[in-house]
LUMTIBA-303850 format. One line per field, with one value per atom (N, C-alpha, C): x, y, z; residue number from 0. Coordinates in nm, 3 decimals. Layout:
xx	X;...
yy	Y;...
zz	Z;...
seq	NUM;...
//
This chain:
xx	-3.885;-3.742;-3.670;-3.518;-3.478;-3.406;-3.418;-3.372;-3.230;-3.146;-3.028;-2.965;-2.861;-2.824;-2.664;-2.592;-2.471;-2.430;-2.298;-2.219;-2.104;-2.047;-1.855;-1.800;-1.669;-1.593;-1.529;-1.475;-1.371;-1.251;-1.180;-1.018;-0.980;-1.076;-1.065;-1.084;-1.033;-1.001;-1.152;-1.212;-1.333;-1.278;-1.170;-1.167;-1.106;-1.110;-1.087;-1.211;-1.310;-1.461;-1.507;-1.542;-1.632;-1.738;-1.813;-1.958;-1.912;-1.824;-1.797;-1.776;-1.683;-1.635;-1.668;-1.849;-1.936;-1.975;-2.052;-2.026;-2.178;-2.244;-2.368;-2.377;-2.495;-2.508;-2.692;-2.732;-2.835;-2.854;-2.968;-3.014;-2.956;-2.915;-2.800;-2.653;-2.651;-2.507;-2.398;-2.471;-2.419;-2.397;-2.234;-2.197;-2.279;-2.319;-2.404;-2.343;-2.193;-2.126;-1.980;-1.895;-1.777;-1.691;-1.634;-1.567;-1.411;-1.345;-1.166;-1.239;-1.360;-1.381;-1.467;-1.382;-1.510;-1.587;-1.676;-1.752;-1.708;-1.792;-1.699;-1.873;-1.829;-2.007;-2.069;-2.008;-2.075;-2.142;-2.079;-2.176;-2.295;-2.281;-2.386;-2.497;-2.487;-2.579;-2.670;-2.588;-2.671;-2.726;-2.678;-2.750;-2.858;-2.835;-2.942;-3.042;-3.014;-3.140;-3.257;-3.218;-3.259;-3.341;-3.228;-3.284;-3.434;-3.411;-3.490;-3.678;-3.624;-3.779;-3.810;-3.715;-3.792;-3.792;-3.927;-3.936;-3.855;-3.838;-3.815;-3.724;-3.634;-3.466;-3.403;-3.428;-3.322;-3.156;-3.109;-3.016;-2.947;-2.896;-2.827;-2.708;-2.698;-2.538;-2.514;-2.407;-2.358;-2.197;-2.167;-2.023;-1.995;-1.871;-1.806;-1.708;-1.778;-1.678;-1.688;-1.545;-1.523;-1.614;-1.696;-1.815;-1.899;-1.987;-2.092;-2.066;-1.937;-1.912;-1.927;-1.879;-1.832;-1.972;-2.080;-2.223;-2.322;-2.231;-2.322;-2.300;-2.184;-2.184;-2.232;-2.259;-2.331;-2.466;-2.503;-2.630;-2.749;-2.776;-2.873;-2.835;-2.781;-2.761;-2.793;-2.787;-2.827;-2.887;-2.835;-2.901;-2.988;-3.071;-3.117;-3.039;-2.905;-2.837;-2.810;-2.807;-2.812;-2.951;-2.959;-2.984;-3.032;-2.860;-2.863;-2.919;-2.887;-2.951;-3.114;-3.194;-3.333;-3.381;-3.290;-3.367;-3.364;-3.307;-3.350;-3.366;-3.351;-3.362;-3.495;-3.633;-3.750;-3.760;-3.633;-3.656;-3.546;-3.491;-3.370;-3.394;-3.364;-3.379;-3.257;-3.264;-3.136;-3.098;-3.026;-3.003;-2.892;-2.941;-2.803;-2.731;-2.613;-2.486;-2.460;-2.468;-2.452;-2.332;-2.189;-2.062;-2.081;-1.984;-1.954;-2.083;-2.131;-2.264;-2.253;-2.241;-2.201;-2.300;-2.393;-2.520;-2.639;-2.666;-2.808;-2.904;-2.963;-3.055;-3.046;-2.980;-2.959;-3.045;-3.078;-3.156;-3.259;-3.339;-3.458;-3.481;-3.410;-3.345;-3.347;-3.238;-3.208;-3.329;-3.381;-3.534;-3.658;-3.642;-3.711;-3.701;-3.568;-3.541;-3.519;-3.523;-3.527;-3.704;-3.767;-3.887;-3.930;-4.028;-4.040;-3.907;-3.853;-3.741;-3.638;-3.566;-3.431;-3.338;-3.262;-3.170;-3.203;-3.064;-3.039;-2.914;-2.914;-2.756;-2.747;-2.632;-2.601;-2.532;-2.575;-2.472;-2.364;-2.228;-2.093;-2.069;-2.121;-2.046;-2.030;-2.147;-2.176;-2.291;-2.329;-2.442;-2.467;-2.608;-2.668;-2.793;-2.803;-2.913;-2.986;-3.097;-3.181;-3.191;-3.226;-3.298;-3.310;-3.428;-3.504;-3.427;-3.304;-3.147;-3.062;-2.915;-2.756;-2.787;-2.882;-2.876;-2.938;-3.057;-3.122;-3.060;-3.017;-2.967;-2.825;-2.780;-2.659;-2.635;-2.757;-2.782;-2.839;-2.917;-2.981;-2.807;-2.763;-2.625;-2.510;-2.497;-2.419;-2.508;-2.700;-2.732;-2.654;-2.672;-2.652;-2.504;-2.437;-2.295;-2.265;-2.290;-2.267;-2.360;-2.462;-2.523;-2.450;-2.394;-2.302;-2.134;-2.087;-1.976;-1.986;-2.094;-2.148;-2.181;-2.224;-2.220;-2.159;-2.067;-1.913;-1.797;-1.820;-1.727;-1.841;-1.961;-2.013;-1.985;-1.943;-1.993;-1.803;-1.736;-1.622;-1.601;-1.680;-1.653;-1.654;-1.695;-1.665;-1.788;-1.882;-1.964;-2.106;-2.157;-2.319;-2.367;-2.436;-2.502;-2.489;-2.346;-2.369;-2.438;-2.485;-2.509;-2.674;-2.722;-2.888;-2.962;-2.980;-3.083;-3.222;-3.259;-3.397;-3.432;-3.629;-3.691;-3.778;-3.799;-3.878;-3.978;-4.101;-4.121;-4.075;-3.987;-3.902;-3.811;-3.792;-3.744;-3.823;-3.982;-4.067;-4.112;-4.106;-4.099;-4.019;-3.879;-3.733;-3.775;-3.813;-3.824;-3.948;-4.048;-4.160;-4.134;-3.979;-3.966;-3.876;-3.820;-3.732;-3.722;-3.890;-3.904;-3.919;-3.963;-3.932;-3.815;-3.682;-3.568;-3.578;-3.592;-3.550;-3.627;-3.767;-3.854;-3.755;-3.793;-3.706;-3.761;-3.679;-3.676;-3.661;-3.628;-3.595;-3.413;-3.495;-3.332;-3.213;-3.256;-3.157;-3.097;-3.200;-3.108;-3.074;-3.041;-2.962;-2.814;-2.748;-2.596;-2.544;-2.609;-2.546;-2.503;-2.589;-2.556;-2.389;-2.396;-2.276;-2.113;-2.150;-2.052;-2.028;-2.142;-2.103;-2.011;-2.031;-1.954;-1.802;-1.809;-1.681;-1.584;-1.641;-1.588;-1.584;-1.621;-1.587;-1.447;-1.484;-1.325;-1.211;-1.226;-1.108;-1.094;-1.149;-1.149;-1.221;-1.161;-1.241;-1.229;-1.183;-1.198;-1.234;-1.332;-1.421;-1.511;-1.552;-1.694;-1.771;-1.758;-1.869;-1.980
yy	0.254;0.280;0.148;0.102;-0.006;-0.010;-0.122;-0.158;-0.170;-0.083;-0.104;-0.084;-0.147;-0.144;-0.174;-0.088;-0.128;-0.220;-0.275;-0.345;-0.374;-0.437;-0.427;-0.426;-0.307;-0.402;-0.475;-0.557;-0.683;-0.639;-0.690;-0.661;-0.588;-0.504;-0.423;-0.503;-0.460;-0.505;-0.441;-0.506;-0.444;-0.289;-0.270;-0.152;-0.073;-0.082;-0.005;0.068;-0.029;0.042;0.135;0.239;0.374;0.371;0.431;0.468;0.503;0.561;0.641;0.513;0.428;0.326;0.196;0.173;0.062;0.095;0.020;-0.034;-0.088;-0.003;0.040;-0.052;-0.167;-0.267;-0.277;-0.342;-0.337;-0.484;-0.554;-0.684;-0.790;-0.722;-0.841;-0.850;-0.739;-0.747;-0.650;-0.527;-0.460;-0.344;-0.302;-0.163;-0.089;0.022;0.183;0.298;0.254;0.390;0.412;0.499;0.503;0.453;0.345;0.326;0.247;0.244;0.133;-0.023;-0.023;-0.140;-0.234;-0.418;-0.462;-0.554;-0.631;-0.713;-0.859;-0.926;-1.044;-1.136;-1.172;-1.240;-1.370;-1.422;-1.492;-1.397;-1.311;-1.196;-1.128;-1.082;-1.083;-1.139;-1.294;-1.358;-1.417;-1.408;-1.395;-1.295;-1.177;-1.050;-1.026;-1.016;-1.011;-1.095;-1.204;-1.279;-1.223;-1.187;-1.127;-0.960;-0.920;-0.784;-0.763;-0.852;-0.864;-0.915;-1.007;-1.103;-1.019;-0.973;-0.903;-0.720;-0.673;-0.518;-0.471;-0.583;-0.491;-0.534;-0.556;-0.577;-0.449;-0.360;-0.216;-0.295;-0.380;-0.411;-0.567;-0.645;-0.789;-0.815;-0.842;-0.915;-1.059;-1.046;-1.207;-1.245;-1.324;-1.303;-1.488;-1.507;-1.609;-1.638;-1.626;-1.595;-1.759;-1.744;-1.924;-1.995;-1.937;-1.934;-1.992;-1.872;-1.920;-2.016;-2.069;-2.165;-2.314;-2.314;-2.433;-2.460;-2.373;-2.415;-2.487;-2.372;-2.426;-2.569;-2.611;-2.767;-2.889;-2.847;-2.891;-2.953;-3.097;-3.128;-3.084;-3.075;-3.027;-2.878;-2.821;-2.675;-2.557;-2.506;-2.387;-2.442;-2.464;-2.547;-2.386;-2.456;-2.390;-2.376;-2.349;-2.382;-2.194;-2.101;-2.016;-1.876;-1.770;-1.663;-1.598;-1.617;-1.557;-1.672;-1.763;-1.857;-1.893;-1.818;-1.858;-1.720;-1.590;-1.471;-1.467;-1.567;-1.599;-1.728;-1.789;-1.953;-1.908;-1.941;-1.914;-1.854;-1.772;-1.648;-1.705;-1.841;-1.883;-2.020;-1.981;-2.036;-2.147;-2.271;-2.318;-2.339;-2.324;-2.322;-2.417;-2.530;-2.673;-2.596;-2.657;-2.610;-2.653;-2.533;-2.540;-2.569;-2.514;-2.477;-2.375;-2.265;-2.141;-2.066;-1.992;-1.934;-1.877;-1.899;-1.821;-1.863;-1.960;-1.987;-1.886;-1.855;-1.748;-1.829;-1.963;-2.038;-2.057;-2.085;-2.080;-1.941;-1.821;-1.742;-1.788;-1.875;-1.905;-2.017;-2.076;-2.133;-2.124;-1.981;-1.934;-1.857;-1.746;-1.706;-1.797;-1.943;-2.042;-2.001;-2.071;-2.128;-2.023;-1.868;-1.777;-1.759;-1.762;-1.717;-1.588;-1.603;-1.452;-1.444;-1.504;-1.539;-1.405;-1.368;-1.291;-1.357;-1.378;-1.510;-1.637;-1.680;-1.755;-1.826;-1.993;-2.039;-2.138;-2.090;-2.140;-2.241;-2.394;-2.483;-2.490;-2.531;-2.564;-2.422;-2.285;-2.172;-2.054;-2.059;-1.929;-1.852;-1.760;-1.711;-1.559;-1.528;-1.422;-1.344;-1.225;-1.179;-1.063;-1.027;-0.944;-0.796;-0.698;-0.612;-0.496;-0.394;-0.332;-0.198;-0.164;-0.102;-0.166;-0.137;-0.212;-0.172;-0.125;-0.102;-0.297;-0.284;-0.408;-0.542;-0.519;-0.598;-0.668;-0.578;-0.595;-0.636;-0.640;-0.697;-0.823;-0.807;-0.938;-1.065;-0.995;-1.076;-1.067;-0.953;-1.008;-1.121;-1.111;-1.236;-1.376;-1.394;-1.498;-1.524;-1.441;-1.515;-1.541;-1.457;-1.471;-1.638;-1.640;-1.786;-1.917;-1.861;-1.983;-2.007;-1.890;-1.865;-1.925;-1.915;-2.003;-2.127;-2.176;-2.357;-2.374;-2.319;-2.373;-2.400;-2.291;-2.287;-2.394;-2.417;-2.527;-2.664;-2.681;-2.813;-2.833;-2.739;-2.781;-2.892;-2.960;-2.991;-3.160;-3.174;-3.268;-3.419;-3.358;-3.478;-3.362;-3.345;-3.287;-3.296;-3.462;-3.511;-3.418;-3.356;-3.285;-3.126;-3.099;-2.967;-2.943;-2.831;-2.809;-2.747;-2.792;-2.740;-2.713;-2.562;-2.546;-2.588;-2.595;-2.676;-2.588;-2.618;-2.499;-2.432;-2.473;-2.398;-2.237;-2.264;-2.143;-2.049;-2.134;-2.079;-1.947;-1.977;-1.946;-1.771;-1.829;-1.722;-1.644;-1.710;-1.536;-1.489;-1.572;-1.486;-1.365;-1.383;-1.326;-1.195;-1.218;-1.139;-1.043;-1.064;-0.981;-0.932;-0.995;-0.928;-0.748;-0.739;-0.550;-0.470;-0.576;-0.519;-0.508;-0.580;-0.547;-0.484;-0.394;-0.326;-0.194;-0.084;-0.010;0.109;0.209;0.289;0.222;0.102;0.069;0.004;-0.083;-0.207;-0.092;-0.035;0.046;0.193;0.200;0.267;0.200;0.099;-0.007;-0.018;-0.105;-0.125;-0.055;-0.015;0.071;0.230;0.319;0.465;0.430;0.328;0.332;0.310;0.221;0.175;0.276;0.380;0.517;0.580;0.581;0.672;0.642;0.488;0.404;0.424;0.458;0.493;0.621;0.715;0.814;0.910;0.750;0.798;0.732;0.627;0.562;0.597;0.621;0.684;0.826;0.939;1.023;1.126;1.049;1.133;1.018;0.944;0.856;0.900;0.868;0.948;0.844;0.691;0.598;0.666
zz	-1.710;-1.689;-1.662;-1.730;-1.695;-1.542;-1.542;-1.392;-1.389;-1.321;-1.269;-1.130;-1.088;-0.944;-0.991;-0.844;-0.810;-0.757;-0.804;-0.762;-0.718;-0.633;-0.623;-0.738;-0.751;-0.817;-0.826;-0.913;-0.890;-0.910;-0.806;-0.824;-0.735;-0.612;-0.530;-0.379;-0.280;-0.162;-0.078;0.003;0.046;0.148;0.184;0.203;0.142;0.019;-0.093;-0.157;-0.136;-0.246;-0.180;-0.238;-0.209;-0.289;-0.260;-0.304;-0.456;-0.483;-0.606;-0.667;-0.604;-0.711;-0.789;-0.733;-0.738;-0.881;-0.932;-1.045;-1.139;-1.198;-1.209;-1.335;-1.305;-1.456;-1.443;-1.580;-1.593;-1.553;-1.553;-1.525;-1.674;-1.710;-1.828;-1.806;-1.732;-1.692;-1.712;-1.857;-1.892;-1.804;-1.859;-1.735;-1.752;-1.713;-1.738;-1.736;-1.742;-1.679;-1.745;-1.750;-1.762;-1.611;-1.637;-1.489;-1.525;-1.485;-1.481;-1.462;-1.399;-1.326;-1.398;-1.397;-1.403;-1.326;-1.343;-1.236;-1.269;-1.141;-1.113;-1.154;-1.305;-1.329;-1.266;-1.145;-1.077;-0.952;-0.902;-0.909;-0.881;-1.047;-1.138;-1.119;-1.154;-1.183;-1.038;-0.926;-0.774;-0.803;-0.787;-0.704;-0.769;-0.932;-1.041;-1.024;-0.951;-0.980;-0.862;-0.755;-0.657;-0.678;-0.748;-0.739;-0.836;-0.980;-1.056;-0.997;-0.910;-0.864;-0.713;-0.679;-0.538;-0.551;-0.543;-0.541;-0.374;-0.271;-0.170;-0.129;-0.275;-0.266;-0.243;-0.139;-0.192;-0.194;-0.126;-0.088;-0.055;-0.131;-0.124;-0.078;0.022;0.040;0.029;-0.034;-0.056;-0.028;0.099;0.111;0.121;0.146;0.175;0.286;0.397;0.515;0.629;0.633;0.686;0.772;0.881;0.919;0.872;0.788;0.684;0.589;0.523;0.443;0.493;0.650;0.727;0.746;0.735;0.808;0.696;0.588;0.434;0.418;0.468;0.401;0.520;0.608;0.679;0.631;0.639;0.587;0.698;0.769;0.891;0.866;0.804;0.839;0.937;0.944;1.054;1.185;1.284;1.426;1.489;1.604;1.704;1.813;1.795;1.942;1.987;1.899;1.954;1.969;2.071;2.025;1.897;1.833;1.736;1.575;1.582;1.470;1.525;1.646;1.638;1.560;1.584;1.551;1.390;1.291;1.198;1.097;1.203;1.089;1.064;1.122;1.033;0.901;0.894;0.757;0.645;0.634;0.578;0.522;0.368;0.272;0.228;0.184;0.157;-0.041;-0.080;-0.222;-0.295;-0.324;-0.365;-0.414;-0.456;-0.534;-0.630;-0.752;-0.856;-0.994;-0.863;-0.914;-0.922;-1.016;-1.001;-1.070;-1.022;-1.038;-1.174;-1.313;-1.433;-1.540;-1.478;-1.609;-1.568;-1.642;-1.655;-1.569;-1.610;-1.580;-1.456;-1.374;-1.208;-1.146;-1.186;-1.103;-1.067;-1.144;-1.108;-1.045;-0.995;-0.886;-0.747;-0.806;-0.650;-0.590;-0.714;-0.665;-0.634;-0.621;-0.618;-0.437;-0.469;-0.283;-0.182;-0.247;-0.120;-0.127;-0.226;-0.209;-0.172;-0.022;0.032;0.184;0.170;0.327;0.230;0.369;0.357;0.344;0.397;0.381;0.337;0.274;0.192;0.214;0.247;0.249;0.190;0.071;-0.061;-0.012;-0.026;0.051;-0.040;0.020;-0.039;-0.067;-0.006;-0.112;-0.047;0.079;0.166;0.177;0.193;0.243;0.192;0.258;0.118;0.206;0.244;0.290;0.190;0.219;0.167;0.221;0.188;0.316;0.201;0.221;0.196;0.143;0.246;0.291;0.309;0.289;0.328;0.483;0.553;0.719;0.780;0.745;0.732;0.657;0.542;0.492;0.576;0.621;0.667;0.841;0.904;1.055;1.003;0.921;0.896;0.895;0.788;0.796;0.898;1.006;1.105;1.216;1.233;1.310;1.203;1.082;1.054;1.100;1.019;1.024;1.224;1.290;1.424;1.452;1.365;1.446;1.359;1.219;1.230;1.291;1.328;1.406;1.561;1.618;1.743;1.731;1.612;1.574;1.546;1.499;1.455;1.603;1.660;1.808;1.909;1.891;1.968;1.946;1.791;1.747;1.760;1.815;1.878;1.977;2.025;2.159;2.132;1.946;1.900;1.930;2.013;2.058;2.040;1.953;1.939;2.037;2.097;2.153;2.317;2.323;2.435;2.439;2.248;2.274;2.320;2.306;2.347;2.249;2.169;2.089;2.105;2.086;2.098;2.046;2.079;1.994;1.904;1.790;1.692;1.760;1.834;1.849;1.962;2.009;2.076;1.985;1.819;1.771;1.685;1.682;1.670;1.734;1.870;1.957;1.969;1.968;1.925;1.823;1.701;1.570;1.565;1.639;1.670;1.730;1.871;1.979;1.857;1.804;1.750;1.646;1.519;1.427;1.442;1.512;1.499;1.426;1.500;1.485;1.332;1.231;1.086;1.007;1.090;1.019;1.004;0.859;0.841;0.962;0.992;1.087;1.236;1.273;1.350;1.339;1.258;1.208;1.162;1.090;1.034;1.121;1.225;1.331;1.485;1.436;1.536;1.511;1.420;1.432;1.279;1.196;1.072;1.095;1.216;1.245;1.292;1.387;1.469;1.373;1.298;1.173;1.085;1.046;0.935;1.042;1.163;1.246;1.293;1.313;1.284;1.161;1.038;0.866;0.899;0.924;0.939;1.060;1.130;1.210;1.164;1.104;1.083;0.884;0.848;0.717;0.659;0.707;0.698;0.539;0.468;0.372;0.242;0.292;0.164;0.179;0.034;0.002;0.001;0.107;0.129;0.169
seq	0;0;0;1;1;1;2;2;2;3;3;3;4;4;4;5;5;5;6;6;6;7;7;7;8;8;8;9;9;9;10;10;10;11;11;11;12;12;12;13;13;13;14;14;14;15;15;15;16;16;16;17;17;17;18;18;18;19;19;19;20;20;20;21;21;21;22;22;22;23;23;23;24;24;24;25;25;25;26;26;26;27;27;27;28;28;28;29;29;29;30;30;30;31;31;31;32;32;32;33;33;33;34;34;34;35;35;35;36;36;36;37;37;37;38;38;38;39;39;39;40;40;40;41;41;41;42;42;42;43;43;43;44;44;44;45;45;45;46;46;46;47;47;47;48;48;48;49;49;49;50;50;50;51;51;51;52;52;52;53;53;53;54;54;54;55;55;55;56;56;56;57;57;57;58;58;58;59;59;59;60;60;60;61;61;61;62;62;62;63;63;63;64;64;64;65;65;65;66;66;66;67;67;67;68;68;68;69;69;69;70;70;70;71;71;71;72;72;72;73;73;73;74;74;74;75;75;75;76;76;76;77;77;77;78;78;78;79;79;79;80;80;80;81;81;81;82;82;82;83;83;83;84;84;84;85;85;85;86;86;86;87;87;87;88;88;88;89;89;89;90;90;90;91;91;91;92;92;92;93;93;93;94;94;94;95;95;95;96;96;96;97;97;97;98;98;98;99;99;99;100;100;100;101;101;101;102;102;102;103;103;103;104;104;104;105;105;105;106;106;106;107;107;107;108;108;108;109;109;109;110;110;110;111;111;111;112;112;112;113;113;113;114;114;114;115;115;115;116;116;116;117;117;117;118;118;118;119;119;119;120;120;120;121;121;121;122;122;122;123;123;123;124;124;124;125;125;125;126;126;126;127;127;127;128;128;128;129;129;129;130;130;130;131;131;131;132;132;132;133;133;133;134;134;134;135;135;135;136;136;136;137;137;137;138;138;138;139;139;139;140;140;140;141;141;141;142;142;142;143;143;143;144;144;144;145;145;145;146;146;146;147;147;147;148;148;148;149;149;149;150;150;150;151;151;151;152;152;152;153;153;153;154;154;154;155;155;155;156;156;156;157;157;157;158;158;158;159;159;159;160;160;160;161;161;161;162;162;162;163;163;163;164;164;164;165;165;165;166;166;166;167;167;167;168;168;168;169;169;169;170;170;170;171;171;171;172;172;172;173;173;173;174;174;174;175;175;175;176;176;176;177;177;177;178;178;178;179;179;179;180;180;180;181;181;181;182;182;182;183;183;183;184;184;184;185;185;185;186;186;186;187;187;187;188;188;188;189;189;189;190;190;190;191;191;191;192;192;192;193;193;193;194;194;194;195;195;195;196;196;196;197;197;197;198;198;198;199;199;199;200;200;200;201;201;201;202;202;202;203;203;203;204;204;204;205;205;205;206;206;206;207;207;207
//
């Protein structure tokens, strides 16, 4: 059977998309469906490359949020200064920059530099998690973006030299303490039940 998965569509506001309105392509790119919508082929050519090389892709996110961008261009990238950047730097992959992601040949690339890790930070462009589910997938990406949102508000103070960075191996040990959280039947009934229930009060008649 060929392999296909949904996608956003382009041109839509993220609280605009519903479940109904995602956007079903095969690993070339082609639609599968009757839809108004089309896709945005840089895209494409991330998520595809992902979904294609990993079986326990149920789920990819890839966003661009001022945060994760400010961290991507960072040459040292991702510090040990918080919590939240020890419970996954171990699992985080970095990926040069290519320009706008629209050559075919770049997947194997990017499936190079995530390997077997969940995350992924695309320098100069933003950031990218994995998960099994959008439940998992999607904590995986609020630790990240929260651990570059905390190096960003640390590395405020304009002098590094005053911040504290753990040292790997402690980073070692959070990642250890807190792998549980993203196994499925756990991770995914942590911060995703509470958020369907959040969409359901503040939008109660999508069929997300």
């Amino acid at each position: 059977m060929e392999e296909r998965f949904l996608i956003n569509p382009y041109g839509l506001m993220f609280d605009e998309i519903t479940a109904s309105s995602l956007v079903k392509i095969d690993v070339n790119g082609k639609v599968c469906q009757n839809t108004p919508y089309f896709i945005n082929p840089a895209g494409f050519t991330i998520h595809s490359a992902v979904h294609m090389a990993r079986e326990d892709a149920g789920c990819v996110i890839h966003v661009h949020t001022p945060y994760g961008v400010a961290v991507s261009v960072q040459k040292d990238g991702l510090r040990r200064y918080t919590q939240f950047a020890m419970q996954v730097v171990n699992d985080l992959g970095y990926h040069d920059y290519e320009g706008i992601a629209l050559e075919l040949e770049e997947r194997e690339r990017i499936v190079r530099d995530l390997g077997e890790k969940n995350l992924l930070m695309l320098k100069n462009h933003g950031t990218l998690t994995v998960g099994p589910n959008c439940a998992i997938a999607f904590l995986r990406m609020y630790f990240l973006e929260n651990a570059c949102k905390t190096q960003i508000l640390a590395q405020s103070v304009g002098d590094e030299s005053k911040l504290l960075e753990e040292p790997a191996e402690m980073a070692d040990t959070v990642g250890q303490q807190t792998a549980p959280a993203f196994i499925p039947g756990m991770g995914d009934n942590l911060v995703w039940p509470g958020l369907m229930r959040k969409l359901d009060r503040t939008n109660p008649g999508s069929d997300a």
